[in-house]
mmCIF file of the N, C-alpha and C atoms, coordinates in Angstrom:
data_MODEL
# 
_entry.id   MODEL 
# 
loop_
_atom_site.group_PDB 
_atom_site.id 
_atom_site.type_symbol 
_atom_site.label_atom_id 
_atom_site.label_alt_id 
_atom_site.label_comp_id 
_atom_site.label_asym_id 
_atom_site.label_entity_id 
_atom_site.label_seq_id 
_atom_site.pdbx_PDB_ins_code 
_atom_site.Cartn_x 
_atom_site.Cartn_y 
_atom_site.Cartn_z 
_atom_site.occupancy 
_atom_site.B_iso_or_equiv 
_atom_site.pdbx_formal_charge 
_atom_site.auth_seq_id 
_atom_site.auth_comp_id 
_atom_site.auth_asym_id 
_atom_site.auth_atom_id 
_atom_site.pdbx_PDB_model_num 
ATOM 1   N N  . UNK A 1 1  ? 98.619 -41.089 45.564 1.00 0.00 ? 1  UNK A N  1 
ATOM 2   C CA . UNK A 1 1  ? 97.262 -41.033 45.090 1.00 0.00 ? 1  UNK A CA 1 
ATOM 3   C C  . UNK A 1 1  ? 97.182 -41.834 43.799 1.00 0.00 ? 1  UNK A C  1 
ATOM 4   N N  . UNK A 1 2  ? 96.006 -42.935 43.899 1.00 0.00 ? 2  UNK A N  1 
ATOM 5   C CA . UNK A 1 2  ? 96.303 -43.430 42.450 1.00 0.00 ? 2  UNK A CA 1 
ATOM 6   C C  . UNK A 1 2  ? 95.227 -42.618 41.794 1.00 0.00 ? 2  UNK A C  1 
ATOM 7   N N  . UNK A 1 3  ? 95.561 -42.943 40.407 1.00 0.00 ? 3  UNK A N  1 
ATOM 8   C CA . UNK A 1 3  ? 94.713 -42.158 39.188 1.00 0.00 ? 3  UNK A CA 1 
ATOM 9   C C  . UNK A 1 3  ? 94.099 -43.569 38.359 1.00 0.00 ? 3  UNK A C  1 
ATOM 10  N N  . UNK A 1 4  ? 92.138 -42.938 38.492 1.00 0.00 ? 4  UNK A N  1 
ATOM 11  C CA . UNK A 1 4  ? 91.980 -43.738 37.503 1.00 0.00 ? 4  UNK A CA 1 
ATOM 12  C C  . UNK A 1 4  ? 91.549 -43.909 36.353 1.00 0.00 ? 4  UNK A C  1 
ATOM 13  N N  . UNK A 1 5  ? 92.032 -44.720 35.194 1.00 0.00 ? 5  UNK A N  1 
ATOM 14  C CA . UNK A 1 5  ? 91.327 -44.519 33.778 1.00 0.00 ? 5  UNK A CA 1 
ATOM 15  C C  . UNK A 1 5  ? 90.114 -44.217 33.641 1.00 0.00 ? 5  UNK A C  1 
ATOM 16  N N  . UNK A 1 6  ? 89.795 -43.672 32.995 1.00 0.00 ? 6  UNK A N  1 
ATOM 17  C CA . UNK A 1 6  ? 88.724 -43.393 31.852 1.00 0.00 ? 6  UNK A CA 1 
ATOM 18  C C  . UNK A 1 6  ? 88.045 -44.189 31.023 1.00 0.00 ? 6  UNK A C  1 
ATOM 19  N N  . UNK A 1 7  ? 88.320 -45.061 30.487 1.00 0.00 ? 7  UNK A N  1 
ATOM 20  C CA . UNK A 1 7  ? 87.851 -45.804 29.716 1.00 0.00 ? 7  UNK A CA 1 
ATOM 21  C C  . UNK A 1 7  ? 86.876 -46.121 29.696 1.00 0.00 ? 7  UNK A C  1 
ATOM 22  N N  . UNK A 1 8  ? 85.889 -45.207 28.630 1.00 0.00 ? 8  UNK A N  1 
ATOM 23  C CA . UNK A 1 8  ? 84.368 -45.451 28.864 1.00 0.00 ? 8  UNK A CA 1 
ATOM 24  C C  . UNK A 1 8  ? 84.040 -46.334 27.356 1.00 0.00 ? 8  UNK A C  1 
ATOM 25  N N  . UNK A 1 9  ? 84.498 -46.132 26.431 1.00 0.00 ? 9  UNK A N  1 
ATOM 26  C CA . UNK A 1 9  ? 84.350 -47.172 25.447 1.00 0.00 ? 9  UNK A CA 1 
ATOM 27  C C  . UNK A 1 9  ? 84.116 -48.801 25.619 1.00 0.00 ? 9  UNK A C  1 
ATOM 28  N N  . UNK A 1 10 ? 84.801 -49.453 26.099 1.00 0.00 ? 10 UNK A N  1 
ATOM 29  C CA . UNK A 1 10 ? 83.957 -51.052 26.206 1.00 0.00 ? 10 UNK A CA 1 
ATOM 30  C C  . UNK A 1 10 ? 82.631 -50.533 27.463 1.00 0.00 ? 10 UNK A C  1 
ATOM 31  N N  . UNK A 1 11 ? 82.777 -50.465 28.357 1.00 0.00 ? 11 UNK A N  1 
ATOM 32  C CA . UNK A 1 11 ? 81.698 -50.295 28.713 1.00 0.00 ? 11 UNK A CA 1 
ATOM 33  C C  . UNK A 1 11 ? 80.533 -49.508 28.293 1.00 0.00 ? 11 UNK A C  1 
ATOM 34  N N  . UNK A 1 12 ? 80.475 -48.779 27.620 1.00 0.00 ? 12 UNK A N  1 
ATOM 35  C CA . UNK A 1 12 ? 79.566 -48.277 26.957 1.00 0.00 ? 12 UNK A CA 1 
ATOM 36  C C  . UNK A 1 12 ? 78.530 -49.589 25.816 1.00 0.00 ? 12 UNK A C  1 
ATOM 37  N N  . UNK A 1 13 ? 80.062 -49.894 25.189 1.00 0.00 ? 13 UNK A N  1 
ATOM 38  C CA . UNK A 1 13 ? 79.302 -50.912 24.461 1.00 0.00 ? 13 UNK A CA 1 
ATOM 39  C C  . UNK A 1 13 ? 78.735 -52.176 24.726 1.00 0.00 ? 13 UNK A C  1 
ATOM 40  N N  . UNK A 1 14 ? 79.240 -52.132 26.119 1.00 0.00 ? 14 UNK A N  1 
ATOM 41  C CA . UNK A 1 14 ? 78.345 -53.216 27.071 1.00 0.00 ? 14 UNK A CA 1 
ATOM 42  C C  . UNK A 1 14 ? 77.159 -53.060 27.391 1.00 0.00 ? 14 UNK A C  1 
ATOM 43  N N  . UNK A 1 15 ? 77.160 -52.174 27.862 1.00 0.00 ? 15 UNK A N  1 
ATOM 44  C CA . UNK A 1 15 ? 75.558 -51.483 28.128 1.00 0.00 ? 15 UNK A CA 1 
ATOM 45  C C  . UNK A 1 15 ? 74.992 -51.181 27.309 1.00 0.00 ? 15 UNK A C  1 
ATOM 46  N N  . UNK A 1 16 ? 75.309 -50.724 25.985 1.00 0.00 ? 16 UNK A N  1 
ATOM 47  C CA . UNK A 1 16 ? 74.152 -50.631 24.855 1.00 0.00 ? 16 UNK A CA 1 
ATOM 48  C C  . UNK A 1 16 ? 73.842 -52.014 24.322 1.00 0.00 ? 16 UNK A C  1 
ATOM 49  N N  . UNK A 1 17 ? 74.783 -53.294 24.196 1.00 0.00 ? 17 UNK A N  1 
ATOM 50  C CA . UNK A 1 17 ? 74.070 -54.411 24.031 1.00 0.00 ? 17 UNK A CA 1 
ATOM 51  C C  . UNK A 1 17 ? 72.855 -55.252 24.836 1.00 0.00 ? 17 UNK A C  1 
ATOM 52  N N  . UNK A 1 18 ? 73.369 -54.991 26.112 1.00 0.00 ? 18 UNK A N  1 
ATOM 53  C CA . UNK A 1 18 ? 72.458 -55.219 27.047 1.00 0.00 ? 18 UNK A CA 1 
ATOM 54  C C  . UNK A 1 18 ? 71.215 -54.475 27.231 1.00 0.00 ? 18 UNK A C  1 
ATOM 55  N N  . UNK A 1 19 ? 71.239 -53.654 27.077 1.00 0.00 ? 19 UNK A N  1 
ATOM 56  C CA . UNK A 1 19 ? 69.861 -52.479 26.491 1.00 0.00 ? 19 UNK A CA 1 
ATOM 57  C C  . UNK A 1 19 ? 69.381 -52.570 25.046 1.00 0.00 ? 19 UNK A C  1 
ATOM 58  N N  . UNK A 1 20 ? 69.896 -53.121 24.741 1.00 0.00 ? 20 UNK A N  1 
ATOM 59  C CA . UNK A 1 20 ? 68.949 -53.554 23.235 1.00 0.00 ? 20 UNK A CA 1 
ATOM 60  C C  . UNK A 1 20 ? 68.662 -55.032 23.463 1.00 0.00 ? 20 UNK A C  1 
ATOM 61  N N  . UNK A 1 21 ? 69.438 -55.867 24.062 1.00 0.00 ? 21 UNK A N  1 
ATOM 62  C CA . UNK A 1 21 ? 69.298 -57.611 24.446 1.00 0.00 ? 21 UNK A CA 1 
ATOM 63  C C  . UNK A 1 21 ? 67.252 -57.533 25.513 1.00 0.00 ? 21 UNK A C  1 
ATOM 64  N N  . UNK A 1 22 ? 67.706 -56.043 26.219 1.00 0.00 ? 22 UNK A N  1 
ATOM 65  C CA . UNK A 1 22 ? 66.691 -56.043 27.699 1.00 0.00 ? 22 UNK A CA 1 
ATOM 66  C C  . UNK A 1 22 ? 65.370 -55.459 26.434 1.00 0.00 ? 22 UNK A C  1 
ATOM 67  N N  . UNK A 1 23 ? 65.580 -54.251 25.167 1.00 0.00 ? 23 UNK A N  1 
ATOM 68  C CA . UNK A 1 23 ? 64.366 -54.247 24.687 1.00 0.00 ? 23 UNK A CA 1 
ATOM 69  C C  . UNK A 1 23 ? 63.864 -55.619 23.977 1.00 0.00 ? 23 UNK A C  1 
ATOM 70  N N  . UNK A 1 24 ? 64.697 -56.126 23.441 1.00 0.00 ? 24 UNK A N  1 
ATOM 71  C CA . UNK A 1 24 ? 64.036 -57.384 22.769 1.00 0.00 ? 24 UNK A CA 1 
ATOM 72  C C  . UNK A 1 24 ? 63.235 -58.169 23.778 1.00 0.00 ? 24 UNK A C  1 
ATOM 73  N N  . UNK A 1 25 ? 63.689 -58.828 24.787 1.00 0.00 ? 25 UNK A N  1 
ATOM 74  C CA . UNK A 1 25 ? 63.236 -59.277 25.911 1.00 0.00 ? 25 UNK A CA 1 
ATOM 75  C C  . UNK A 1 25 ? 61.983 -58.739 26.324 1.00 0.00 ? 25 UNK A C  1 
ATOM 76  N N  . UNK A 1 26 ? 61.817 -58.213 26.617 1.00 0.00 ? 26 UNK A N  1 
ATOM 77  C CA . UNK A 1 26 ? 60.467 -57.528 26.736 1.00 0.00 ? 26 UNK A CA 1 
ATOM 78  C C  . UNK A 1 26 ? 59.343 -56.727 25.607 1.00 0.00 ? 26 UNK A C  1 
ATOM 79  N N  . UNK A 1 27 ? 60.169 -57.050 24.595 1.00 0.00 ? 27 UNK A N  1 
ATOM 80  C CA . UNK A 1 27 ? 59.041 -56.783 23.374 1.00 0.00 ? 27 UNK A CA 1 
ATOM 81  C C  . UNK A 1 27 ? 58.709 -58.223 22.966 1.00 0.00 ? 27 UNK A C  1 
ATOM 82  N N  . UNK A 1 28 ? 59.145 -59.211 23.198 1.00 0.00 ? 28 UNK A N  1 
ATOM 83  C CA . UNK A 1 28 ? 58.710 -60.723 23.312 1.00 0.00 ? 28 UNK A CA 1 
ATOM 84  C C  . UNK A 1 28 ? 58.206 -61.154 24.512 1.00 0.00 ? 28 UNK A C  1 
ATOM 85  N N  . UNK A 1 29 ? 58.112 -60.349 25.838 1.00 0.00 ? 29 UNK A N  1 
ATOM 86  C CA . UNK A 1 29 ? 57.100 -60.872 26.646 1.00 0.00 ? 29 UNK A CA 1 
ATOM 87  C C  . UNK A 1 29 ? 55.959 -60.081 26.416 1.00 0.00 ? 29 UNK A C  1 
ATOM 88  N N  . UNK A 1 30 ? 55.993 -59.689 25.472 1.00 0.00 ? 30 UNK A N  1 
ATOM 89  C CA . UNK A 1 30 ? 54.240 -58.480 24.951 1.00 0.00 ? 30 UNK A CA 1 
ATOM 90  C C  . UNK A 1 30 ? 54.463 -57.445 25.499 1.00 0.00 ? 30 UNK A C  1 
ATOM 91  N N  . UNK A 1 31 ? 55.552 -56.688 26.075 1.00 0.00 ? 31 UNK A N  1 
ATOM 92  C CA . UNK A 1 31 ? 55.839 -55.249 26.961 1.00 0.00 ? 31 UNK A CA 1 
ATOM 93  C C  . UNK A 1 31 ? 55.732 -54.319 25.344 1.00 0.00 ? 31 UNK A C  1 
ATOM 94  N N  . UNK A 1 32 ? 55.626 -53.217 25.675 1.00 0.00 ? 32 UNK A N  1 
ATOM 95  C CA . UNK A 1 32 ? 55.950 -52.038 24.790 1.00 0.00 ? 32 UNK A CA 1 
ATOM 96  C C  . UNK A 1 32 ? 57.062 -51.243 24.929 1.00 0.00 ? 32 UNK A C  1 
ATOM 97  N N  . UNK A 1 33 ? 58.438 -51.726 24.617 1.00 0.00 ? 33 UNK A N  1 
ATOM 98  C CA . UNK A 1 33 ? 59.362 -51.431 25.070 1.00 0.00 ? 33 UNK A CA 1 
ATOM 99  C C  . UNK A 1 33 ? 60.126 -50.055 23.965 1.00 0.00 ? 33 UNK A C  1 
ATOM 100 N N  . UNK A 1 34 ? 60.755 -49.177 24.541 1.00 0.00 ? 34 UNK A N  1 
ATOM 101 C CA . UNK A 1 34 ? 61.593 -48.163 23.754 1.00 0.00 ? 34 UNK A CA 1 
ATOM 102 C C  . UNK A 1 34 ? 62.514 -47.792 24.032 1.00 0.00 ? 34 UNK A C  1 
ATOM 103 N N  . UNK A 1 35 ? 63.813 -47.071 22.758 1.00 0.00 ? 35 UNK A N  1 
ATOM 104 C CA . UNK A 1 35 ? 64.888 -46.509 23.590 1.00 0.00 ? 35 UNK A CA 1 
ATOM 105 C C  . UNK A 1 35 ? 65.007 -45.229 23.455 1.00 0.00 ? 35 UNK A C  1 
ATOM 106 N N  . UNK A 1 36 ? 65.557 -44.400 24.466 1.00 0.00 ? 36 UNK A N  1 
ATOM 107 C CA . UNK A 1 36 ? 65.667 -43.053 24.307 1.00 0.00 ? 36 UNK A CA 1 
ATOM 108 C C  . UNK A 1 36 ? 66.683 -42.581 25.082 1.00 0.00 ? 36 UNK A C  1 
ATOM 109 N N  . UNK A 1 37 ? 66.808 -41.073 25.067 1.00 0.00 ? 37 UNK A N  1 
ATOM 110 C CA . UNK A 1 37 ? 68.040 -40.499 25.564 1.00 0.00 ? 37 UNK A CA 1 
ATOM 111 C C  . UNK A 1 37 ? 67.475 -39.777 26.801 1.00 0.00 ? 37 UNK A C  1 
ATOM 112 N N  . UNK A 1 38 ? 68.223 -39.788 28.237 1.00 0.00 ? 38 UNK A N  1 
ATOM 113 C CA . UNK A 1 38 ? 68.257 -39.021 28.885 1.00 0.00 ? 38 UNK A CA 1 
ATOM 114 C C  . UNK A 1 38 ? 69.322 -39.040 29.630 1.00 0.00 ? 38 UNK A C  1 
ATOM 115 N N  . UNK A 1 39 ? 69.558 -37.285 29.827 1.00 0.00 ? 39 UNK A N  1 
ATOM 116 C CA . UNK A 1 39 ? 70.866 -36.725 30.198 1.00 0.00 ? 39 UNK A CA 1 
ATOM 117 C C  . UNK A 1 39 ? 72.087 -37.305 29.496 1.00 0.00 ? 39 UNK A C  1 
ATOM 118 N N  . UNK A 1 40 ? 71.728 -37.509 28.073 1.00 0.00 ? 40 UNK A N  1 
ATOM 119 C CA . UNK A 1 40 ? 72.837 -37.922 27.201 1.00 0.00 ? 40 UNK A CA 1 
ATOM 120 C C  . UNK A 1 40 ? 73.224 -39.319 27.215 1.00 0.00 ? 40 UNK A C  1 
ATOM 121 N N  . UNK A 1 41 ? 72.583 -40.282 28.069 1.00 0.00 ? 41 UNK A N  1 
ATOM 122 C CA . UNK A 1 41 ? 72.387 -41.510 28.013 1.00 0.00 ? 41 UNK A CA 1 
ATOM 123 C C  . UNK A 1 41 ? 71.370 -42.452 28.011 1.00 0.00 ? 41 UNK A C  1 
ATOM 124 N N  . UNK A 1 42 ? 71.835 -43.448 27.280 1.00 0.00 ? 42 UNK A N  1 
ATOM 125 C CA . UNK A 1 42 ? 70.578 -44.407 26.519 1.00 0.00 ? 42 UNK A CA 1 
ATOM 126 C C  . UNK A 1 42 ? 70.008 -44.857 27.426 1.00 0.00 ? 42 UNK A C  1 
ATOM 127 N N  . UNK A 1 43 ? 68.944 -44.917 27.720 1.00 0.00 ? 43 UNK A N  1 
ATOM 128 C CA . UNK A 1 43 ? 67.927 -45.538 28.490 1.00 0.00 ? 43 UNK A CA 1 
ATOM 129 C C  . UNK A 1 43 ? 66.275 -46.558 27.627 1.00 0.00 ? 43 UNK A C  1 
ATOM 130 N N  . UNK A 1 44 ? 66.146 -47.631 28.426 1.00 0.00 ? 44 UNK A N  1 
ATOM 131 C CA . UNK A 1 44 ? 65.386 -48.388 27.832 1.00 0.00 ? 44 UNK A CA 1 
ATOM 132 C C  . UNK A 1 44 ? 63.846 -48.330 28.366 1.00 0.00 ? 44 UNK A C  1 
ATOM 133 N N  . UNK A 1 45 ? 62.830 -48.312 28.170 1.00 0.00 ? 45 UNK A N  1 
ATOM 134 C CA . UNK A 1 45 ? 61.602 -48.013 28.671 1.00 0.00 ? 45 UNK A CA 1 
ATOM 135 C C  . UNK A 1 45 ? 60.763 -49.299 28.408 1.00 0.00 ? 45 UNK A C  1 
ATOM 136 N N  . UNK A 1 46 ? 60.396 -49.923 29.302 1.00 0.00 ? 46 UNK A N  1 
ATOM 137 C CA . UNK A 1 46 ? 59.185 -51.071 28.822 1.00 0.00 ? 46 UNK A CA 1 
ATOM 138 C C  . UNK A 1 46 ? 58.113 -51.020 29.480 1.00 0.00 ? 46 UNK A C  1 
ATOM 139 N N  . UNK A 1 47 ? 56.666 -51.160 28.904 1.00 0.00 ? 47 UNK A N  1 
ATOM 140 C CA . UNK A 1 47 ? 55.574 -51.153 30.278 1.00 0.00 ? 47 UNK A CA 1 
ATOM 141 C C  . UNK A 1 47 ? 54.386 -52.277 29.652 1.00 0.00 ? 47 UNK A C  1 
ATOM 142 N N  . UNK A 1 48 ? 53.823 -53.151 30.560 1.00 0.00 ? 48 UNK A N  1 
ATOM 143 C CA . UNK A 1 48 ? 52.873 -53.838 30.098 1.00 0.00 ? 48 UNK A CA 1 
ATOM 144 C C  . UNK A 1 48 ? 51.564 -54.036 31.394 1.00 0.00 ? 48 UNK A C  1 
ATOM 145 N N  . UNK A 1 49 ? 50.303 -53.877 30.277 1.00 0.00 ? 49 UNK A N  1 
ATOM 146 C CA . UNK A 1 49 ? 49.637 -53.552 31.557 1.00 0.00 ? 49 UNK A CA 1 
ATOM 147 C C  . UNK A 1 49 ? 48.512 -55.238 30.910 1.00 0.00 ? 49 UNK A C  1 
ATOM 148 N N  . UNK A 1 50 ? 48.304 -55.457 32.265 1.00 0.00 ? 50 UNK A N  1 
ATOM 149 C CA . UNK A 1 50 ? 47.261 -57.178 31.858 1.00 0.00 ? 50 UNK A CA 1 
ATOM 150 C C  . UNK A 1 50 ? 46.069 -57.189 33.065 1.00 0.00 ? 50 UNK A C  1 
ATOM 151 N N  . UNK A 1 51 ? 45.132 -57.544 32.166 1.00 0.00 ? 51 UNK A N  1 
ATOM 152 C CA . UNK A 1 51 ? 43.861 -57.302 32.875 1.00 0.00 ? 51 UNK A CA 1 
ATOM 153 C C  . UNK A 1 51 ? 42.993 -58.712 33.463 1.00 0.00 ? 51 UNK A C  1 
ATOM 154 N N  . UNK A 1 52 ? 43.267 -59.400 34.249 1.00 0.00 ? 52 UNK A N  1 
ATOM 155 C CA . UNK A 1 52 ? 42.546 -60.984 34.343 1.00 0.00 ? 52 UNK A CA 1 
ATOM 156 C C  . UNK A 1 52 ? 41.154 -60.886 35.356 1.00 0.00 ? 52 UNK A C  1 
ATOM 157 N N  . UNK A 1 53 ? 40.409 -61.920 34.078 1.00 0.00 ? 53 UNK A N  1 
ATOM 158 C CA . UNK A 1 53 ? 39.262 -62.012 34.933 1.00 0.00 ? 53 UNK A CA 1 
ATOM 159 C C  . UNK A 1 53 ? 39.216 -62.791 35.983 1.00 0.00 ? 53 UNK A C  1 
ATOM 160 N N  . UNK A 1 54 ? 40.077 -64.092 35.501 1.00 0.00 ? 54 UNK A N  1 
ATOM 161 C CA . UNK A 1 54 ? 39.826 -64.232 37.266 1.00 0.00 ? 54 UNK A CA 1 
ATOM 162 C C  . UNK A 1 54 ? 40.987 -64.417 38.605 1.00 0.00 ? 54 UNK A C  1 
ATOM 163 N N  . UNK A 1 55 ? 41.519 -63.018 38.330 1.00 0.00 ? 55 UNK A N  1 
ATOM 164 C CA . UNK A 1 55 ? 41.602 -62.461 39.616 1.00 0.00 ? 55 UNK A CA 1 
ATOM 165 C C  . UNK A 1 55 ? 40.747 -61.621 39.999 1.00 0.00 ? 55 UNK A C  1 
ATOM 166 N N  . UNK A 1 56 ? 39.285 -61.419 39.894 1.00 0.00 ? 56 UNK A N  1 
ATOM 167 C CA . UNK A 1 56 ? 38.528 -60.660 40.057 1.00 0.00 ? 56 UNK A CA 1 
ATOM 168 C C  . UNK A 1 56 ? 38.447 -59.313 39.145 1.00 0.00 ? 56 UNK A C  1 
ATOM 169 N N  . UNK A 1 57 ? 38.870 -59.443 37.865 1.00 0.00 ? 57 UNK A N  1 
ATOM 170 C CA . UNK A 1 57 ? 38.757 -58.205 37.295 1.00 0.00 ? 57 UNK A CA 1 
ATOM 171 C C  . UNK A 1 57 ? 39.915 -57.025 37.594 1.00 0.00 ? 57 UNK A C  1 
ATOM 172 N N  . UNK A 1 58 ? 40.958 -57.817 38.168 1.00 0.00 ? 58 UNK A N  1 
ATOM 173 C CA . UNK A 1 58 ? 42.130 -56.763 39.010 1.00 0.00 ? 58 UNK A CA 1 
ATOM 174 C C  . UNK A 1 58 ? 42.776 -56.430 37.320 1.00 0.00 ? 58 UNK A C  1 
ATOM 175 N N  . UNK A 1 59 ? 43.638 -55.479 37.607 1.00 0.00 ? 59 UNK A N  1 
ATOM 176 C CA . UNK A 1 59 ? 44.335 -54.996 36.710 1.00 0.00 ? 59 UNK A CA 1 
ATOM 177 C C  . UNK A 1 59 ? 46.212 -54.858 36.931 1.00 0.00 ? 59 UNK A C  1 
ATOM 178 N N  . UNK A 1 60 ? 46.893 -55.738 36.258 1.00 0.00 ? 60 UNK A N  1 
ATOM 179 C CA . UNK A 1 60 ? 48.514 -55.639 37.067 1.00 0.00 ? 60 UNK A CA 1 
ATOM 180 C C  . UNK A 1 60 ? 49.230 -54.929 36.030 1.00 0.00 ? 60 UNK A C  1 
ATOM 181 N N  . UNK A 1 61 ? 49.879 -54.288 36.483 1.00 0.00 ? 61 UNK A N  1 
ATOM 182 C CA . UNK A 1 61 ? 50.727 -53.243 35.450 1.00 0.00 ? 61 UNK A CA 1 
ATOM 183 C C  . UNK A 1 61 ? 52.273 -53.592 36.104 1.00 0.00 ? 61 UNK A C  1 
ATOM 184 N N  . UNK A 1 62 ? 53.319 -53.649 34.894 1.00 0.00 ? 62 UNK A N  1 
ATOM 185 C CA . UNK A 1 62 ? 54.692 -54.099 34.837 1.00 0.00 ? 62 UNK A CA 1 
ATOM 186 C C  . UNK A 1 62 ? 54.862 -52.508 34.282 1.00 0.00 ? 62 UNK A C  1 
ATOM 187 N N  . UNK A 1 63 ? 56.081 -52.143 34.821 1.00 0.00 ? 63 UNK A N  1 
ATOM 188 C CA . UNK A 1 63 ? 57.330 -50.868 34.152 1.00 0.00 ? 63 UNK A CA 1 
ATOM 189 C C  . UNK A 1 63 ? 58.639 -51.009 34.626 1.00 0.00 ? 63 UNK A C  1 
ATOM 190 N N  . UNK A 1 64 ? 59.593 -50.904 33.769 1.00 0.00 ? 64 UNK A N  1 
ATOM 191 C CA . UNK A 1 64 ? 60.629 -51.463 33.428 1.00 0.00 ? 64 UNK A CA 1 
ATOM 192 C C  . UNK A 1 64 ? 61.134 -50.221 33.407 1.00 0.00 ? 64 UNK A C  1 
ATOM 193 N N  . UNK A 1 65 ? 62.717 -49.628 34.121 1.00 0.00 ? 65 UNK A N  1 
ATOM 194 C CA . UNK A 1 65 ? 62.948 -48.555 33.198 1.00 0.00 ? 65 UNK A CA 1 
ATOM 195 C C  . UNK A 1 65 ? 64.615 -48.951 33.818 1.00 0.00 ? 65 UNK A C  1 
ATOM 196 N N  . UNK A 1 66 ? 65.729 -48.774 32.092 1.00 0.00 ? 66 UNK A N  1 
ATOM 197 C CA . UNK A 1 66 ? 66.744 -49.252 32.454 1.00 0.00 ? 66 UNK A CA 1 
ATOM 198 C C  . UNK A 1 66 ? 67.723 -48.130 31.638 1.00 0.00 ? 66 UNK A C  1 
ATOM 199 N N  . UNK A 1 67 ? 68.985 -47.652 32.591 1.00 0.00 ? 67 UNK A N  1 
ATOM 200 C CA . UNK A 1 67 ? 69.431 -46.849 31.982 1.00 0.00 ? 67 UNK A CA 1 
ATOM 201 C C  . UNK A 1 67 ? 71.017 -46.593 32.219 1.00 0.00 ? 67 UNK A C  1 
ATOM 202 N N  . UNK A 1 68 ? 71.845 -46.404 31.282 1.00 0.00 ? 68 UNK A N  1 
ATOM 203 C CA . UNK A 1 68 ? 73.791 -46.387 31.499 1.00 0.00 ? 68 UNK A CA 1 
ATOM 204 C C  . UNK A 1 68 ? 73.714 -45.255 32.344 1.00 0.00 ? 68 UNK A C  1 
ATOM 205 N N  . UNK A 1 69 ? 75.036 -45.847 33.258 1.00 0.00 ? 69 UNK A N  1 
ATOM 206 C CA . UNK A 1 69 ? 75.675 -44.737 34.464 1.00 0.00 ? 69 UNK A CA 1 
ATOM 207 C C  . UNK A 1 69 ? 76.940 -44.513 34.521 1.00 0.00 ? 69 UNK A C  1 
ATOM 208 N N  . UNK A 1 70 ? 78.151 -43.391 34.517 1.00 0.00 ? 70 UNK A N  1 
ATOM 209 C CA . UNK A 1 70 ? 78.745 -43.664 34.541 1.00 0.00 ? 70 UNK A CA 1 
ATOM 210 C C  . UNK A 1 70 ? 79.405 -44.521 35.437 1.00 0.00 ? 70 UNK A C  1 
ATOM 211 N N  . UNK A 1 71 ? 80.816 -45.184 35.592 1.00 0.00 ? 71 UNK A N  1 
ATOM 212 C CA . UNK A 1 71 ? 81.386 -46.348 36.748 1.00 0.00 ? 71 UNK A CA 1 
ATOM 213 C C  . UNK A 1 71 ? 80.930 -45.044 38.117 1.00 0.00 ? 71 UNK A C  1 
# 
């Protein structure tokens, strides 16, 4: 049976760069982006909602939601 490591440290810190790289990113495409905790891991939240007249007054809404897992 093999056994496998643990090693949640670099990956962790992979994913929190990339979750702060993904809020910037979308707080520069005009999203309203945030970070927060659930179930003890960081998760990123972005949502942008755009209203054009001429697509007929339609309304398109973007949500983003990005969050660490363990392997």
């Amino acid at each position: 049976m093999t056994q496998h490591q643990n090693d949640s440290a670099p990956t962790t810190g992979a994913a929190d760069s990339y979750l702060a790289g993904l809020r910037e990113r979308l707080a520069a495409d005009g999203s309203v982006a945030t970070g927060t905790t659930w179930h003890d891991r960081p998760v990123t939240r972005g949502s942008r909602s755009d209203r054009k007249a001429r697509w007929f007054g339609t309304k398109a809404e973007l949500f983003v939601l990005a969050a660490t897992v363990p392997q």
